[in-house]
N, C-alpha and C positions, 0 to 999 in steps of 0.2 A: 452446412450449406448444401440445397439438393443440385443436382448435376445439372438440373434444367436453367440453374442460375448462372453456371457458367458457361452456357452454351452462347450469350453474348459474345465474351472473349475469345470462344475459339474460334469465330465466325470471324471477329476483325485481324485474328493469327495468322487464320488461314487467306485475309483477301491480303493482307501484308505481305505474304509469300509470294501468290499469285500477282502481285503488281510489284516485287522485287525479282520474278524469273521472266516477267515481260518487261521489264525494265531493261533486264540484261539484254534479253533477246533483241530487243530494239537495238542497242547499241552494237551488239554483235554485227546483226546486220547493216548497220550503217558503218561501220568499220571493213568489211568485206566492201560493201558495195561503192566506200568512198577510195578504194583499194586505186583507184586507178590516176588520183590525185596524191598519191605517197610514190616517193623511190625508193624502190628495189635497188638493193645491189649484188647481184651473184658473186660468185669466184669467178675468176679470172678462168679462162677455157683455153683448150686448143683451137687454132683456125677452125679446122673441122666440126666443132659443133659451137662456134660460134656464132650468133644471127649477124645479116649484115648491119652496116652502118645506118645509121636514122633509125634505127628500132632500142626503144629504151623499154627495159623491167620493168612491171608495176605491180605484181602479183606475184606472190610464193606460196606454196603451201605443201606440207610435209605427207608424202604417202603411206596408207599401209592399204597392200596391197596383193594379190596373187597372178602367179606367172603360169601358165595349164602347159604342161607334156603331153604328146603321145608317143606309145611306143611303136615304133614302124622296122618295116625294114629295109636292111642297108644293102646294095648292093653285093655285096662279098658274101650272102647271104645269112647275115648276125639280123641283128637290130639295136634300135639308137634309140635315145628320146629326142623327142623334137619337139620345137614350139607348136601350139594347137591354134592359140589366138594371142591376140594381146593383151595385155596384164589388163588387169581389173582391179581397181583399187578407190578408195576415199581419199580425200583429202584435208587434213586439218592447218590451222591456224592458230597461235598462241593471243588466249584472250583473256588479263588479267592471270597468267599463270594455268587457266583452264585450256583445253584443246577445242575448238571450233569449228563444224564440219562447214566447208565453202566449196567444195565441186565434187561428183562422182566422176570416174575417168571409167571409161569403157568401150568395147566397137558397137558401131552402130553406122548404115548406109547414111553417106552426107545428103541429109535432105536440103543443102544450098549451095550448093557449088561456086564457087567463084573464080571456073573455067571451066568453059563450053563441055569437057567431057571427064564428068567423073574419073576419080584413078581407080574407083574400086565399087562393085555391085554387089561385092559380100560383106563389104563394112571396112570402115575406119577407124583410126582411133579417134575418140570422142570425150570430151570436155564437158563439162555440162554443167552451171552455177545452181550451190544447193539455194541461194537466194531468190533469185530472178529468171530459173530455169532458160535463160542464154546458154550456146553452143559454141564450141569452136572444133573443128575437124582436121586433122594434118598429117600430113607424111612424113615419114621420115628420110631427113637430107645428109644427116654426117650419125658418125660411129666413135665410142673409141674403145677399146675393154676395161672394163673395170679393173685398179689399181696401176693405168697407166699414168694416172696426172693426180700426184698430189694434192692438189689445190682443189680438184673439183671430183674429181673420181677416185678415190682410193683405194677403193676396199677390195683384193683382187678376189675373183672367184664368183664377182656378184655378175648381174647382169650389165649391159651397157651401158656407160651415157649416152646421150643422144640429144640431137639438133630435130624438128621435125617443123616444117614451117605448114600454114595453114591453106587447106584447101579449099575453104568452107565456112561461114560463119553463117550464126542466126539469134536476132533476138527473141528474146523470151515473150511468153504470150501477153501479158500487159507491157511492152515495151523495154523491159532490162538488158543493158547492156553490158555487163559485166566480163563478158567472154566476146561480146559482136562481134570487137576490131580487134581483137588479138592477131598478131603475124606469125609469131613463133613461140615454143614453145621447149623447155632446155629439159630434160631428166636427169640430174646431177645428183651424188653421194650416192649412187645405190647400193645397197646394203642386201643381200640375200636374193632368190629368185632365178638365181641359176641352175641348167638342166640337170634333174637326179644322176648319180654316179653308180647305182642300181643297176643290177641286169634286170631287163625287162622282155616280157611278152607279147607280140604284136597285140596292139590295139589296145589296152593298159592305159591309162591316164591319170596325171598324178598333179596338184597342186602344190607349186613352189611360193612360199610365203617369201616378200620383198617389201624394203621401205625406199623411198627416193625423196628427192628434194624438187617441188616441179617452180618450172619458173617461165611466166606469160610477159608476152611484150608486144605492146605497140606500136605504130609508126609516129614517130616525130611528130608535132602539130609546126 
């Protein structure tokens, strides 16, 4: 049989594939984006980086992520590393056992503010839906060090948890709201991402790899 005879088959193989990885894709994204219709449940928190009352979960997703040093110096005249910006990282989802990206997390100036005066003109931390390219922008309101709270932060050595509620939303350019009305936002289990133990030399900058557990919530209806 010459190959030109099976070029039929590979032709309906291959739209097979292609309408079995839009298939997925399709559901992927309607799982993400029906996210805001499922409950979340976190761990349990300290006050401190708890959201207040009338704000419920609806969104989780797992980060991997990088945390940037520089090295400066300290007054005693040494030097230290210090935080450079805030983490940068993706964020996945579990779907069918595969991983699902649903937001990039980065700073970026809050292009929506929702009060009169920006807290920041060099950038925020930023949210941003890999679906419906929706925003959510926030600061950070509570702290605890990592491996103080069993239940939500364990792991000591890593960097924070944290509370950070929202400054800022926006939806995405055909109308997705995935991130719009988000209020808060939790970083819980961090796992790696804390400052190098390195001596270093002024101006030196070093990427610290971090995983976290992020968790968005909205207000009550």
């Amino acid at each position: 049989m010459s190959n030109n005879s099976c070029q039929p088959a590979r032709n309906i193989t291959r739209v097979r594939r292609l309408f079995a990885a839009a298939l997925m894709l399709g559901c992927a994204l309607g799982t993400a984006t029906n996210a805001a219709a499922q409950k979340v449940t976190p761990p349990a928190t300290p006050t401190g980086i708890t959201p207040q009352a009338g704000n419920t979960a609806f969104l989780e997703g797992h980060a991997f992520g990088t945390q940037g040093y520089t090295c400066l110096p300290t007054s005693n005249g040494g030097t230290a590393w210090s935080p450079n910006a805030r983490p940068e990282a993706t964020l996945f989802t579990d779907f069918f056992g595969r991983p699902v990206q649903i937001i990039t997390h980065f700073t970026s100036i809050d292009a929506n503010p929702n009060t009169p005066n920006p807290v920041s003109l060099s950038g925020n931390a930023t949210w941003q839906s890999s679906f419906d390219s929706s925003r959510v922008w926030a600061q950070k309101t509570g702290s605890i060090d990592a491996g103080t709270d069993p239940a939500s932060c364990p792991n000591t050595g890593s960097i924070p948890c944290l509370l950070l509620q929202s400054i800022g939303n926006q939806e995405g350019p055909e109308g997705g709201t995935l991130l719009a009305n988000v209020t808060f936002v939790q970083r819980l289990n961090t796992k790696g991402g804390a400052a190098p133990t390195t001596a270093c030399s002024v101006g030196q900058t070093q990427l610290q790899p971090y995983e976290a557990d992020y968790y968005f919530f909205h207000a009550d209806e």
